[in-house]
BAVONU-327470 format. One record per residue (C-alpha): residue number from 1; residue in one letter; chain; x, y, z. Coordinates in pm, whole numbers, plus 50000, padded with zeros to 5 digits. Example, Ala and Ser with C-alpha at 12.3 -4.5 7.8 and 13.67 -1.06 7.14 Angstrom:
2
<mimar n="1" res="a" chain="A" u="51230" v="49550" w="50780"/>
<mimar n="2" res="s" chain="A" u="51367" v="49894" w="50714"/>
//
This chain:
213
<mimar n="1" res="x" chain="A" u="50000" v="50000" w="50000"/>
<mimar n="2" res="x" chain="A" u="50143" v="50352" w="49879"/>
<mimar n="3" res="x" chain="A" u="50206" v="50566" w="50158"/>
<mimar n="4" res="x" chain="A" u="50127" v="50963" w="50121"/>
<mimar n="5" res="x" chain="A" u="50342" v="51272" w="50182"/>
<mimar n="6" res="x" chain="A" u="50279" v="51611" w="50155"/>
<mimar n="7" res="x" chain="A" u="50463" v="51862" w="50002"/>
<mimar n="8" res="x" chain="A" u="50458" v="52248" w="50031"/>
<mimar n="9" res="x" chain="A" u="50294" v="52448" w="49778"/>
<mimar n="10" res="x" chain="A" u="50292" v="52316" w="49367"/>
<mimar n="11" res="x" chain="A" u="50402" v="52620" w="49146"/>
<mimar n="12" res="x" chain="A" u="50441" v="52381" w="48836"/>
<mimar n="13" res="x" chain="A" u="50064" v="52299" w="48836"/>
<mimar n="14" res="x" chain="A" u="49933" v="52626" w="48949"/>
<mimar n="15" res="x" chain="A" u="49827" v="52435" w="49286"/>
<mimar n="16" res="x" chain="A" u="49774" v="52675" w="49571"/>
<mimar n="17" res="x" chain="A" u="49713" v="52363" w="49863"/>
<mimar n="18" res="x" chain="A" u="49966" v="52121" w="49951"/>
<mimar n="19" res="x" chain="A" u="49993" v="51812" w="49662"/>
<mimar n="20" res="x" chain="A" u="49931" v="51466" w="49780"/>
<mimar n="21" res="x" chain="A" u="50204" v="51246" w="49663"/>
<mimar n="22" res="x" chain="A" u="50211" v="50853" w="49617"/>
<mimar n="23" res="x" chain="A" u="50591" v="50690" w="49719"/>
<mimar n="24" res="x" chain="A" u="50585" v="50356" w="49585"/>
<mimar n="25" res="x" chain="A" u="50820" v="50104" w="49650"/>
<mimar n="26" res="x" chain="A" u="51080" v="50086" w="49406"/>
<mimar n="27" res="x" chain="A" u="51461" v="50171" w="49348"/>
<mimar n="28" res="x" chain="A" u="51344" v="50478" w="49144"/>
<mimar n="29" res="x" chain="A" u="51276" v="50832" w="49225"/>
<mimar n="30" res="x" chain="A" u="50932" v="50950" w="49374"/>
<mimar n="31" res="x" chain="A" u="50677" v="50858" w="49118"/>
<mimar n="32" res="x" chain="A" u="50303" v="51023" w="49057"/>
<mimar n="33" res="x" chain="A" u="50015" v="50825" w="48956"/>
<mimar n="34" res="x" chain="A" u="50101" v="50598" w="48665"/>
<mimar n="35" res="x" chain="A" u="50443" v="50664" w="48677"/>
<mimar n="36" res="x" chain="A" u="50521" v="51078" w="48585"/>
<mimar n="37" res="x" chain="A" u="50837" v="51174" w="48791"/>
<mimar n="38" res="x" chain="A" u="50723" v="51442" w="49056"/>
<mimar n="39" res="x" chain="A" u="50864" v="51768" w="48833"/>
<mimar n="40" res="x" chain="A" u="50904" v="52007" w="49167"/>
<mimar n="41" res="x" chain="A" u="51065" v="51749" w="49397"/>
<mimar n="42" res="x" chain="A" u="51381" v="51615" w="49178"/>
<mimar n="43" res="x" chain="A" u="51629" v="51858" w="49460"/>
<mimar n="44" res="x" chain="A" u="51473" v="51784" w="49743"/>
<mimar n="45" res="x" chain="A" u="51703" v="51580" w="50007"/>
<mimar n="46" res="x" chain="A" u="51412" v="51276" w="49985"/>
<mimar n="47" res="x" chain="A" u="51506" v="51273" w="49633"/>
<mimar n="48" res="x" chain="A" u="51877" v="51320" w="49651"/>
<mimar n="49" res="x" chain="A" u="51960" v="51093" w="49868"/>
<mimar n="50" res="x" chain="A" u="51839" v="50808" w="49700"/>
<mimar n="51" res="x" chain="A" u="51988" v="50620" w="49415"/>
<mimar n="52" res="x" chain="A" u="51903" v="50611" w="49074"/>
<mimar n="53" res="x" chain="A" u="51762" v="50329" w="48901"/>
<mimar n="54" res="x" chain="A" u="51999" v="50138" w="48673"/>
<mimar n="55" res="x" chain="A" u="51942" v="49880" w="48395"/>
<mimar n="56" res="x" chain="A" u="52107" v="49563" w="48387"/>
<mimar n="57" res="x" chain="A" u="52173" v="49315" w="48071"/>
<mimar n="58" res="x" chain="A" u="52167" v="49000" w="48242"/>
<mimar n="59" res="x" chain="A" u="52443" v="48812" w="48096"/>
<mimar n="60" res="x" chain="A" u="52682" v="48529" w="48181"/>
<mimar n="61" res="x" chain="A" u="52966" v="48525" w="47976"/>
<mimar n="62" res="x" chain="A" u="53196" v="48244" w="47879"/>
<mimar n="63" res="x" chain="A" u="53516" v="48278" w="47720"/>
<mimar n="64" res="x" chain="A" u="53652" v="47955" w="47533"/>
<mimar n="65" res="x" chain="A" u="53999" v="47955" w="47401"/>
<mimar n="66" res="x" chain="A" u="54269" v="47710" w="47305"/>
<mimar n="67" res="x" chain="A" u="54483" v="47525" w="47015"/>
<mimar n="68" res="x" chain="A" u="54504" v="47225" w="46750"/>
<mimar n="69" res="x" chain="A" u="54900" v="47148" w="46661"/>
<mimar n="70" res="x" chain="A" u="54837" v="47033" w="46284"/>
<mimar n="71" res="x" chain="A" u="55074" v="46803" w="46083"/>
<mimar n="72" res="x" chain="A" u="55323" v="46926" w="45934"/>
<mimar n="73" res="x" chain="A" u="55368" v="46955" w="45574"/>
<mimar n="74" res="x" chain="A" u="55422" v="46719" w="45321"/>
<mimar n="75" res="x" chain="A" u="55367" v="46538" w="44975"/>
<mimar n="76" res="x" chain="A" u="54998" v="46598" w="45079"/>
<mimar n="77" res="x" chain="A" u="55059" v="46951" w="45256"/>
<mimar n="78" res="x" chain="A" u="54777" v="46830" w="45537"/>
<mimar n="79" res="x" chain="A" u="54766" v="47183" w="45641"/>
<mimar n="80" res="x" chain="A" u="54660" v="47326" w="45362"/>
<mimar n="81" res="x" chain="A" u="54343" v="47063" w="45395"/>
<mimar n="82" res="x" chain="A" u="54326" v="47189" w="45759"/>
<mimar n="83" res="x" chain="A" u="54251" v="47539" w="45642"/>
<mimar n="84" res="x" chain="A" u="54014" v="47447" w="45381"/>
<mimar n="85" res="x" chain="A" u="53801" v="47269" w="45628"/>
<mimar n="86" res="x" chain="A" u="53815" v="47575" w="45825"/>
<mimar n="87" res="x" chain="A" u="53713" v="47802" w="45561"/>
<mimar n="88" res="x" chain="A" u="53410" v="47542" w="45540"/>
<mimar n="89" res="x" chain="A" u="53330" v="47666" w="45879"/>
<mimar n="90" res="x" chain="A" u="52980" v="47895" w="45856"/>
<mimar n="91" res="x" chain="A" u="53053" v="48226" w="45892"/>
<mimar n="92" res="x" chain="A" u="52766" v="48317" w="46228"/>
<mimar n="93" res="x" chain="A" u="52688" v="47975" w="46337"/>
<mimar n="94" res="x" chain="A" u="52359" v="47870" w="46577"/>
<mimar n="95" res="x" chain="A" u="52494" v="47867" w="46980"/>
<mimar n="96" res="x" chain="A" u="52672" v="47715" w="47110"/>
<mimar n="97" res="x" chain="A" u="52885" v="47867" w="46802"/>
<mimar n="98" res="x" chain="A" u="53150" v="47735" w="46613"/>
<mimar n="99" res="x" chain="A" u="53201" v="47992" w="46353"/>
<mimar n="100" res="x" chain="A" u="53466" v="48049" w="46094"/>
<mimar n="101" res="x" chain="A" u="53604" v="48343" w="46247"/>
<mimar n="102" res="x" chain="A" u="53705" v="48203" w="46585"/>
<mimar n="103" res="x" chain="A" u="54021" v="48030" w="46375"/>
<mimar n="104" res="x" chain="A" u="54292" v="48145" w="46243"/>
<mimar n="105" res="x" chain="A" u="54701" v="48025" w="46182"/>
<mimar n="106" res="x" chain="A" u="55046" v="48157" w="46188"/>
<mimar n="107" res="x" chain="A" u="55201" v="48220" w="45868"/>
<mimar n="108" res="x" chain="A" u="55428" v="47966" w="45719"/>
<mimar n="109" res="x" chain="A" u="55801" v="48068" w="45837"/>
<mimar n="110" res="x" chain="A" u="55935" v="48040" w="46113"/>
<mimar n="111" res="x" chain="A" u="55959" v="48405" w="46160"/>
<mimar n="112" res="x" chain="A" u="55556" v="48439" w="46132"/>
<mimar n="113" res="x" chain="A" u="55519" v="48220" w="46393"/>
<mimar n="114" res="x" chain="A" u="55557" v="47852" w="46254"/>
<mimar n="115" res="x" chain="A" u="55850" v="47632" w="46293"/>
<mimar n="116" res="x" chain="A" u="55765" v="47274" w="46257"/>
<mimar n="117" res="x" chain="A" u="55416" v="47258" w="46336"/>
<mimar n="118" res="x" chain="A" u="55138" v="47448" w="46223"/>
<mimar n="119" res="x" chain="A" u="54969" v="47537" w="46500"/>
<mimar n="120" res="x" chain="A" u="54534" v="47665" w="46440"/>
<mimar n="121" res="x" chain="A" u="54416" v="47887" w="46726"/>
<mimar n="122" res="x" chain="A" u="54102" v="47957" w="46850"/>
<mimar n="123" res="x" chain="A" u="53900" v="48192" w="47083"/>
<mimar n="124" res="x" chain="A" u="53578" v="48340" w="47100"/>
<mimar n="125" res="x" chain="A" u="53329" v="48523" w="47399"/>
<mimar n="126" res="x" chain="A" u="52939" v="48390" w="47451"/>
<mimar n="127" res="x" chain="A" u="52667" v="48447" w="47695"/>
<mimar n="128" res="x" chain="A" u="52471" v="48153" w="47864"/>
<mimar n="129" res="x" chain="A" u="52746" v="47865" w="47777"/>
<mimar n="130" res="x" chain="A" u="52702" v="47701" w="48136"/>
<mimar n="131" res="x" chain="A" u="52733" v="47300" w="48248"/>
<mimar n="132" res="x" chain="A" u="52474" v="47215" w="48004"/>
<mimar n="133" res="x" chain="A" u="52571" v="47400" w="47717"/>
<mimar n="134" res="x" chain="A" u="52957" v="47287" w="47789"/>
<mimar n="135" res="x" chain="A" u="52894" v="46949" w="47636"/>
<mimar n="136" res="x" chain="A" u="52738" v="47034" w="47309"/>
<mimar n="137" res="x" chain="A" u="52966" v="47297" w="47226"/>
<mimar n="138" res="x" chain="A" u="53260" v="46991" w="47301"/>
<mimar n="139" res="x" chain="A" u="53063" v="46782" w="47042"/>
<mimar n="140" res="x" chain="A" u="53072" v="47038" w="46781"/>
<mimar n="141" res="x" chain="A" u="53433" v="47057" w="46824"/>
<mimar n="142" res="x" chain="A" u="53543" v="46731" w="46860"/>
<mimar n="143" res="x" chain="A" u="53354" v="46692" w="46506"/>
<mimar n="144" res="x" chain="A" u="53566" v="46978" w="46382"/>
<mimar n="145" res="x" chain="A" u="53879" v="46752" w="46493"/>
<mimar n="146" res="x" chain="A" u="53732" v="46435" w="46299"/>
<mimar n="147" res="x" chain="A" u="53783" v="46665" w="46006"/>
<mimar n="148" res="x" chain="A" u="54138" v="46774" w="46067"/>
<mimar n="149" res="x" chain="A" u="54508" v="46620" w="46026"/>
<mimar n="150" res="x" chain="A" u="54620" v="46674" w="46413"/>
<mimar n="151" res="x" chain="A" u="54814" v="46520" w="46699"/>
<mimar n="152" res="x" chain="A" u="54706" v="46750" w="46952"/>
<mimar n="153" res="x" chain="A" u="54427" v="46957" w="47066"/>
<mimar n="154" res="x" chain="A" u="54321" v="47190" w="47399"/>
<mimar n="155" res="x" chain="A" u="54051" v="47381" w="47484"/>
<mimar n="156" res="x" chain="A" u="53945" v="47606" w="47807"/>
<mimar n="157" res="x" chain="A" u="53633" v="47712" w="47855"/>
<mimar n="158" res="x" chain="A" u="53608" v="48001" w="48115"/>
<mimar n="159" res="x" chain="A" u="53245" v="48028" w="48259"/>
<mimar n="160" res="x" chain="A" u="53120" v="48266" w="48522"/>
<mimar n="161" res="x" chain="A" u="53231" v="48219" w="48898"/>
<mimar n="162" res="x" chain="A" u="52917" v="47981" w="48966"/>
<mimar n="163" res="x" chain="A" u="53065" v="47743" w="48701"/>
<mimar n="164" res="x" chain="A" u="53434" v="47746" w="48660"/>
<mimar n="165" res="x" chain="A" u="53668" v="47654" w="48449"/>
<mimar n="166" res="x" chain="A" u="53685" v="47361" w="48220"/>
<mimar n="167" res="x" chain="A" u="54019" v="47253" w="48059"/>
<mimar n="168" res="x" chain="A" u="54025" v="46960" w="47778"/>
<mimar n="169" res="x" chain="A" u="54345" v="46815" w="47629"/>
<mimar n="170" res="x" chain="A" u="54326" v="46533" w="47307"/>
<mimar n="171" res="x" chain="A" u="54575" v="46327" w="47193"/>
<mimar n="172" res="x" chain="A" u="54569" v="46116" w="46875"/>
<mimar n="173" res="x" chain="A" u="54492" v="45736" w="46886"/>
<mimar n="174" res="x" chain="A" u="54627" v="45460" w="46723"/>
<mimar n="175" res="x" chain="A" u="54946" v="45731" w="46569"/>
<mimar n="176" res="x" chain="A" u="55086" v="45477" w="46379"/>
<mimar n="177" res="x" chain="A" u="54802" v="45361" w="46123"/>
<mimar n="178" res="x" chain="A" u="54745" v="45755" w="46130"/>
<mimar n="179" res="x" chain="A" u="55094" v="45785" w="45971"/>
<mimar n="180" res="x" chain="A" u="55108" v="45516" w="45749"/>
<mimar n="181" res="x" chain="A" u="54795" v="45677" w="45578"/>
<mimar n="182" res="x" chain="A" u="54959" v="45989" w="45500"/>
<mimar n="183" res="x" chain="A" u="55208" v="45782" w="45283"/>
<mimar n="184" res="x" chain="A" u="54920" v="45640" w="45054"/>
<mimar n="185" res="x" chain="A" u="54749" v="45846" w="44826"/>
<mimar n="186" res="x" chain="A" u="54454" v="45864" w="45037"/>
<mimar n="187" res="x" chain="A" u="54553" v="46071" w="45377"/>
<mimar n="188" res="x" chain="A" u="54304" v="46013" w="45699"/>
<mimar n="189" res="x" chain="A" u="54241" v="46243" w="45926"/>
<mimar n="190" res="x" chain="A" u="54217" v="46185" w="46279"/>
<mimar n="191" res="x" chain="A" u="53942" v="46021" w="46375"/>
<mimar n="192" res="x" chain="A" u="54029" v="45864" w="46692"/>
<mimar n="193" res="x" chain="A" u="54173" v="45997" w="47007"/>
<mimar n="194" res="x" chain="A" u="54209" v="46016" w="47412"/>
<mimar n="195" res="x" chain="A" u="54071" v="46265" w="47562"/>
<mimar n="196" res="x" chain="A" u="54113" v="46441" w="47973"/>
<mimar n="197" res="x" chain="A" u="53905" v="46673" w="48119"/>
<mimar n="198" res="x" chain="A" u="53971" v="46873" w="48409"/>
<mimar n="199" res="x" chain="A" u="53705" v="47106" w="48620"/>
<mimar n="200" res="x" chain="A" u="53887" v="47404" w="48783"/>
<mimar n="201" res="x" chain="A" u="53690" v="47633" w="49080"/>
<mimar n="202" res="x" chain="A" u="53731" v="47994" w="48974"/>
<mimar n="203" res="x" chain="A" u="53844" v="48233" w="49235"/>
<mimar n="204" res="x" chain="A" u="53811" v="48604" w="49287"/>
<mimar n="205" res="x" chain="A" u="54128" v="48669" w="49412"/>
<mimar n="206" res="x" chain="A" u="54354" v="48413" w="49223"/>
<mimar n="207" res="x" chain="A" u="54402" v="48121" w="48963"/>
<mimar n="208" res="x" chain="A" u="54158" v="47837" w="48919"/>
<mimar n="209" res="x" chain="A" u="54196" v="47560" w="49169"/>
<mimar n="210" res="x" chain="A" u="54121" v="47186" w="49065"/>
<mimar n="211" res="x" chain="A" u="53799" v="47009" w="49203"/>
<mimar n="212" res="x" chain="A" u="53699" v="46694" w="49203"/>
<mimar n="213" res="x" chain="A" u="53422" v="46614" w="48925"/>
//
């Protein structure tokens, strides 16, 4: 129930009596009837002293970032098949996104950045990727890496403080028939792989700590 107060006389208005004036609850200013800020009261010390209403976005951002280490080249120059499945990638994607623009590679020499192996990194910001969205963003990737001539892959995935951090490292499987492909005229990619996961607590004041999961 709105409580009244009076005020002294209304000039804006041409009232000569006191105004009655409705205070509703709310983290705004002094409000009349449906809603009209009270023009004659905006320097009084009621209105000063109490703080402005502010608009929030909610949001809960998650930042995911990490590497694949390619193959190097050869006969078949794997990496240049590497970046034409990126280029593949769509260019806005539906969440949790995977988009062509989160990718990009050294140059080729070893003073831009590549001296054996050509290493593809990644990165990218999104709102609402928590422990449910996590996984299917994982499976999108990991279906990226089916794609791709790799030995080596890691992702973190930074959520908000409720969350944590995630931190995922792959390894090829079965390296040896891998190889032996790439000397045939008919190059696999990897396919098959070990994967670890680790779920880090994220603190305010320092880095993530491990937990169990």
């Amino acid at each position: 129930m709105a409580s009244w107060r009076r005020f002294s006389k209304c000039r804006w208005f041409g009232a000569c009596g006191p105004q009655p004036v409705a205070r509703h609850r709310s983290c705004g200013a002094t409000h009349v009837y449906s809603g009209e800020q009270t023009p004659f009261s905006l320097s009084s010390p009621g209105i000063l002293a109490r703080r402005p209403r502010c608009i929030y976005t909610m949001a809960h951002e998650t930042l995911v970032y990490g590497f694949i280490a390619g193959q190097r080249r050869d006969a078949h120059d794997l990496h240049r098949y590497n970046l034409q499945t990126l280029a593949e990638l769509p260019e806005s994607d539906d969440f949790p996104y995977l988009s062509r623009s989160m990718f990009s590679c050294a140059g080729d020499q070893p003073l831009q950045g590549t001296f054996r192996t050509p290493v593809i990194h990644f990165g990218g910001s999104m709102n609402g990727l928590d422990f449910d969205g996590v996984p299917r963003w994982i499976t999108k990737f990991e279906s990226l890496l089916s794609r791709l001539y790799w030995h080596e892959a890691s992702a973190h995935i930074w959520t908000d403080f409720i969350d944590g951090c995630y931190q995922y490292w792959w390894a090829w499987d079965q390296a040896q028939l891998v190889v032996a492909s790439y000397r045939t005229q008919n190059p696999q990619p990897t396919s098959r792989w070990i994967r670890h996961m680790k779920h880090l607590k994220r603190n305010l004041d320092g880095p993530p700590s491990e937990r169990a999961t």
